[in-house]
Each structure stands twice: as C-alpha cells, then as structure tokens.
N, C-alpha and C positions, 0 to 999 in steps of 0.2 A: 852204030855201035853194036857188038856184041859185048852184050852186056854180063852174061853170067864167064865168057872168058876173057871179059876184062878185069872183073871182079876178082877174079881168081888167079889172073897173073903178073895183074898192074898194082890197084889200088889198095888191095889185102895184103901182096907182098913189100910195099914198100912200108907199112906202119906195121909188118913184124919187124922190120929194124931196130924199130924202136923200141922195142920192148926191153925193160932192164931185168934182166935176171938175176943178178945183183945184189939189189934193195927190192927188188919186185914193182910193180906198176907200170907205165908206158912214159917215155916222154913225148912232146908232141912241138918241139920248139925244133923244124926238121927246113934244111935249106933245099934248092932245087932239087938238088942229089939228092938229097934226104939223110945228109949228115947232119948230127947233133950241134945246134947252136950255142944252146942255154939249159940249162938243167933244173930250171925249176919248172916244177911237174902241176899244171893242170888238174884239179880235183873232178872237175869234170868232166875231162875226159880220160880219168880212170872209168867212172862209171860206162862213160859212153862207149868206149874201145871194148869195154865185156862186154857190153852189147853186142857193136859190130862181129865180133867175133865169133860168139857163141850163136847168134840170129844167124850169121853166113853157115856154119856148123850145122845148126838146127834144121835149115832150109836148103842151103844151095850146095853146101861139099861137105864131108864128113872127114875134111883135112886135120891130124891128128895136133899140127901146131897151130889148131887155132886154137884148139883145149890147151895146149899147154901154155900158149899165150896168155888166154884166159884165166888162168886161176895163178899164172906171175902176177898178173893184176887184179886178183881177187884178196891173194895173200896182204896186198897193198893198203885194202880200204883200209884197216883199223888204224894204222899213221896217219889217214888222211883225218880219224876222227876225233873229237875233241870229245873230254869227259862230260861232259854235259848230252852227247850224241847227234849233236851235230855236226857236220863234216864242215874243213877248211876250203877256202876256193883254191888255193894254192899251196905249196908245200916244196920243202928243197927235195933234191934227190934220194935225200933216204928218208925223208916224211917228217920232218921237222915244219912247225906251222911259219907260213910268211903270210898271209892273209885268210880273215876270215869275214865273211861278207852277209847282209842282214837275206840277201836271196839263196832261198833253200831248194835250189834247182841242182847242188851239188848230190844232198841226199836223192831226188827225184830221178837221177839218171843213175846211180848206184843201186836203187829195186831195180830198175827196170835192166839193169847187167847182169843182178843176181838171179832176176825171173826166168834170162835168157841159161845160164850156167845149169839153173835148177833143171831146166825142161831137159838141157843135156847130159847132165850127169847122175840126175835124181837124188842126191844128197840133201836130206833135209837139214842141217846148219846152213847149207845156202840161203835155202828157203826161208827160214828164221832170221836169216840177217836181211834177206833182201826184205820181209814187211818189217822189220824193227826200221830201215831206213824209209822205208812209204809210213809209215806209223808217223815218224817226227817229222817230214813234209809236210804231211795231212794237218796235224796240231800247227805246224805256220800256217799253213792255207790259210785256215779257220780262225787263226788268231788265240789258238790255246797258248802258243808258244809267242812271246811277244820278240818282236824285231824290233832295231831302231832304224824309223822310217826315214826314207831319201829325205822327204822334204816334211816339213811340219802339218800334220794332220788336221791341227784344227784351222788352220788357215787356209789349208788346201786341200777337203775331204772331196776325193777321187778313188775311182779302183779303176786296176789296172789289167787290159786284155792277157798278156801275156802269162801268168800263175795260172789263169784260166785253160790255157790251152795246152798247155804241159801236166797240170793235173788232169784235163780230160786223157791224153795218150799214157800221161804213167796209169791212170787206174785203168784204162783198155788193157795196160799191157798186161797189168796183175790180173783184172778179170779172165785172161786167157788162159791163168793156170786150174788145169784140173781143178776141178771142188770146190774154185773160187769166185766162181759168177756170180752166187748171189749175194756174200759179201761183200765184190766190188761196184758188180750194177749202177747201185742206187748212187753212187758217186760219180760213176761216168754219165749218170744222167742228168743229173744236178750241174755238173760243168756244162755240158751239151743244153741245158737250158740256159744256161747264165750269157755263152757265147750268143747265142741265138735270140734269147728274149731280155736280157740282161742292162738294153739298152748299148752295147757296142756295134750291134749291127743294125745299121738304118737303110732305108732305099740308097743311099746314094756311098757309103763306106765301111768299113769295119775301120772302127774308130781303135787306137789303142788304149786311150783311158777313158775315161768317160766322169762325171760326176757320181756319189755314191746312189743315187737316185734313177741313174742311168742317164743322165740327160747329157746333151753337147756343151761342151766344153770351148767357148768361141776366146783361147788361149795359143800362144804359140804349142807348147807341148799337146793342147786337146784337139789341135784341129792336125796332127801329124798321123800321116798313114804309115807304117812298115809295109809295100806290095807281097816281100817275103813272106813276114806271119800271116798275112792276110791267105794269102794260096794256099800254106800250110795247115791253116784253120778250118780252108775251103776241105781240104782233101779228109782232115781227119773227122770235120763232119761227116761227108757223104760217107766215108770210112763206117762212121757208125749207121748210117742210114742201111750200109750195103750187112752188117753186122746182127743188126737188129730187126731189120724191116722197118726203118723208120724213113717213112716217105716223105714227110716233114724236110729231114734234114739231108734228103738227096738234092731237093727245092734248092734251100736256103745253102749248100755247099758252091750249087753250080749258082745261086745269085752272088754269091762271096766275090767269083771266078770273074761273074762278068761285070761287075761295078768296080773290080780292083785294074781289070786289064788298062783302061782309059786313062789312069791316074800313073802304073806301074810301068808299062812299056815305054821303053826310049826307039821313038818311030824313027829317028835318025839312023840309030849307030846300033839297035839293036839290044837285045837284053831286058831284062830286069834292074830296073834303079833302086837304091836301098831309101831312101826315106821320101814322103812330097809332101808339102802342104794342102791338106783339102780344099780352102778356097785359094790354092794360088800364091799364098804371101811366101815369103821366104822362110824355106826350112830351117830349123835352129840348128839341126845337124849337120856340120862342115860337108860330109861325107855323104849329105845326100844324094848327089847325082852318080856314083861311084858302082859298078859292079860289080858285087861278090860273091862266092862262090853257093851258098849256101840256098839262094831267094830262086834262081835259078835251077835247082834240084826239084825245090818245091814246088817253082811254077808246072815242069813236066811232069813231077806227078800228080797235080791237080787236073792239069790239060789232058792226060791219061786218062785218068779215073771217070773224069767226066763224059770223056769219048765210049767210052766200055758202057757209061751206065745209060747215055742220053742217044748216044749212034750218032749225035750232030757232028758232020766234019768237021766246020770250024774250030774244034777242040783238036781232030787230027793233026789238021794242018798247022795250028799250032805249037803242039808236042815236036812234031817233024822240023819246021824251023828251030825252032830251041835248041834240039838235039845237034841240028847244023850250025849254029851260032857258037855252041859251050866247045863241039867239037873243032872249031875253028879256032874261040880265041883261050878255053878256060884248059883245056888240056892239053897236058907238055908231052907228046908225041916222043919227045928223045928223052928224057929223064922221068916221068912215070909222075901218076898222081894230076893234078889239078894246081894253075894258080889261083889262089886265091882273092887276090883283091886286083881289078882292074880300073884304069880312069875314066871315064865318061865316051874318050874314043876306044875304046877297048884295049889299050896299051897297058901292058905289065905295071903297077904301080912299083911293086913289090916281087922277087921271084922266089921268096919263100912260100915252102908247103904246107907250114904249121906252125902252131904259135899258141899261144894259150888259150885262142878261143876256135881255131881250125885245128881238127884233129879226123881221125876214124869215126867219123857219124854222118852227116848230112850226105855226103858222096856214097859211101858205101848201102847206106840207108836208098838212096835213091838207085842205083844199080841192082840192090836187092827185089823190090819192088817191079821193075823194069825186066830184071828177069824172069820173075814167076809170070808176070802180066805174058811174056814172049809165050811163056808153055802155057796159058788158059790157067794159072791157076793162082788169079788175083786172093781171093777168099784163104789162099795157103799163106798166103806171107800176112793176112791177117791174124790168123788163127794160129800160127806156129810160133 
C-alpha cells in the first residue's frame, strides 16, 4: 500500500461525499459506491470525521476541502447537543434527537475533532467548545455525571475496559495541545495506570470488564476478549511509553500484543476475529467469529509500533501479512474505501461502506499513522 496516496485519493475522497452542506455534519450510512442510503446521522462520527479531516490536514496534505469539510461538520455539533450538554448518539439530517445513549463516547470524539480543527485553524471558540465537551466526558468518566447503567450495579458491580481506553486517547489528544500538558497529564496517567494495574490486564488477557476490585470475572461477559480493543490498547500504551519515556508501558504494550495474538488470529482463513471466549466456552456474541474492519487497522498498527520500538521481526512479518490479507479481502479495488464487515471465510457479509458505527476513523486513522511511520516520523502523527 501506499499509504499517504491512498489516503489522499481513495479513502478521504470518498467520505467528502458525504459531507452535507446543507444542514452541515457528514453522513455515514454510504453503500459500495458510496451513495447515500439512510440519513440519519451518526453523532459520533461527526466528532470522528473532524478528526479525520483536520489530523490528515494537520499532518499529511494541507487540502483546503478538508477545512471546509471540517467546520460543515463543526457547524453541526450544537444539533447534535442536548440542553443539558451532552450530545445525542444519533440524530436525523438536520439534527433533530433520535437517540440518546447512557455512553459519553459521543462528547469524547467531538474534543478530540475540535482539538484537531483548533491546531489548524487557531480559533479559540473551537478550543472552548472542544474542552466544554472533554469537561462533560470527564464528569461521566468519574461518575459526577450520573448515567443509567446497562445492567444493575448492585447486582453486578464491574468496570468496564473500554471508557478506559478512550479517555486515555482523548486526554493524550488534548494534552497535545500547546499549554496543555499539564492540565491534561495527570489524567492520561491515571487511565494508563488503571489499564495496566487496574486488574484488566493479567499474564494471560486484557480482560474487558473485570470486577470493581479488579478481579476475573469467571461469567460469560467477564471472561470475553475484544482482539480489536485489545491491540488498540496495546498501541496506545506503548504510544505513551514512546511519549513519555515510560518504559513500563513499552513492556506491557508489546505484552498486550502477544497474549492477545493466540486468542485473536483465525490461523485458518486469516485476520483478526471480533470477540473469543477466554477459557474456550462459547462467545455470547453472535458475531464473534466475524472480520471487521476496524480490529484489523489496530492490529497493524500495534504490529508496527512494536516493530519500530522492539526491532523483533516477528512484529514485521506480521504487519506485512496483514497489510496482505486487508489488501486482498477488506479493500474494494474498483469502488474505493474498505468493506467492512466480513464472515469467518473472508466473504463480503455485507457491501456497504458505512453505517452508523463505520465511518472516517479507524481506516483513515490507520493510513495516517502508516504514513508518517513510511517518512520516519512516528513521534509527528503523535504529537501533531
């Protein structure tokens, strides 16, 4: 793959398409072609799409429609938000609420669009909107802000990997704006410890939930791996080890990497599988055996990082099959973009490119990455 001109002639131009200029925001509900199926809009991948846009901008091209893409979907956030300040998961086309959901991962990817808009434009009401929406994250995180829980708390007091790992990468993202390290620091380290010593990571998995105590959880839901988050955990570890100098968490990134491999790879048919059971029972998730798009971005950038930072091939050759794998079954060659969901033999389940929870992030995110890595300059697509 070439990566920084696939980026820039494949994967970026096919979700300007979608951009509404309109009502403003992006939709993301995009079939082969990448014509518009459905129109109700994705709150979270309004945030994510500022991202991808304004991070390629920032880093890879200084393409003028990606700014204007950008702040179409900038103008958007305040439809997606409710008076109270927390954002909807979804919304119709001109920003009318259809769902609102107790997970505050919609505000968490809206900082991190405005962080990327801020760095490019320098407008401080970006910057005021993107920590107002890290501000009301952080109070869920923490439980200032109360949610109502999936399942009943006092019957089933757990915490869950996932919050974890996405507040450690939003407050990375914010710590990387000018003058803001040391008010975000001490949060990215506090995540970085929870993953790490928190009791989700054991010799043998990176568990998704765990008990509130940290302990295993010998349950269907407690003993289920994600391979996906698991890699992604791996990467944005060592991410901070490589950030920080934290030598700790270069360790325990590439331990993530190789206690997840055994469990994650389908030695048959190739790929990343979306869920397993740790000791073996049957996964509660239909979908587990299933390859999708996103677990696999993750995996080669872990397999990357780890190669850069450790020099063990094993990691190489890794990466290098992957990239031969995703480029065989996950990318549409005549119509542009990625499928997304595959069955167990690598067959199209599905030939749609988007949908409420696939959109401009994990792919673009992963070719970002893969580019700077081609020019030596891993440390820039951290820090930019």
């Amino acid at each position: 793959m070439n990566f920084k001109k696939d980026l820039t002639t494949n994967i970026l131009p096919f979700w300007l398409k979608c951009v509404d200029y309109e009502n403003g925001g992006i939709y993301t509900c995009a079939d082969r072609e990448g014509n518009i199926y459905g129109t109700d809009k994705s709150v979270w991948f309004q945030g994510r799409a500022l991202w991808s846009f304004c991070k390629a901008y920032n880093l890879i091209d200084k393409n003028p429609e990606y700014i204007k893409a950008a702040k179409a979907i900038y103008s958007f956030l305040p439809k997606c938000t409710d008076t109270d300040g927390r954002m909807y998961f979804t919304v119709t086309a001109d920003g009318r609420e259809l769902q609102k959901r107790r997970y505050y991962f919609s505000e968490t990817f809206a900082a991190i669009g405005c962080a990327q808009l801020y760095k490019a434009t320098g407008d401080k009401e970006v910057l005021e909107t993107c920590e107002k929406y890290f501000d009301i994250a952080l109070k869920c995180f923490k439980g200032e802000i109360k949610n109502q829980p999936k399942i009943n708390p006092a019957n089933n007091p757990c915490k869950a990997l996932s919050p974890v790992m996405i507040m450690l990468s939003t407050a990375q993202e914010m710590r990387s704006i000018d003058g803001l390290w040391d008010k975000y620091n001490p949060i990215v380290q506090d995540c970085l410890n929870e993953i790490l010593h928190g009791g989700f990571l054991t010799e043998k998995a990176l568990f998704e939930s765990v008990s509130l105590d940290g302990k295993f959880l010998d349950t269907p839901n407690g003993r289920i791996v994600n391979p996906g988050h698991s890699l992604e955990a791996a990467w944005f570890v060592m991410s901070e080890g490589i950030l920080s100098g934290n030598k700790e968490a270069l360790e325990m990134g590439k331990k993530i990497i190789d206690i997840t491999l055994p469990m994650g790879i389908d030695k048959v048919h190739g790929g990343i599988i979306a869920f397993t059971d740790f000791a073996g029972k049957p996964p509660v998730q239909l979908e587990w055996d299933m390859k999708l798009w996103w677990p696999q971005c993750e995996a080669m950038i872990a397999f990357r990082i780890a190669y850069e930072i450790f020099g063990d091939e094993k990691y190489n050759e890794l990466y290098k099959t992957f990239v031969d794998y995703c480029e065989k079954y996950f990318v549409d060659s005549e119509c542009g973009e990625w499928y997304g969901y595959l069955h167990y033999d690598n067959t199209p389940s599905t030939t749609l490119k988007g949908n409420i929870f696939k959109g401009p992030f994990h792919i673009p995110r992963f070719y970002m990455v893969m580019a700077a890595m081609d020019e030596g300059k891993a440390e820039d697509y951290l820090r930019v």
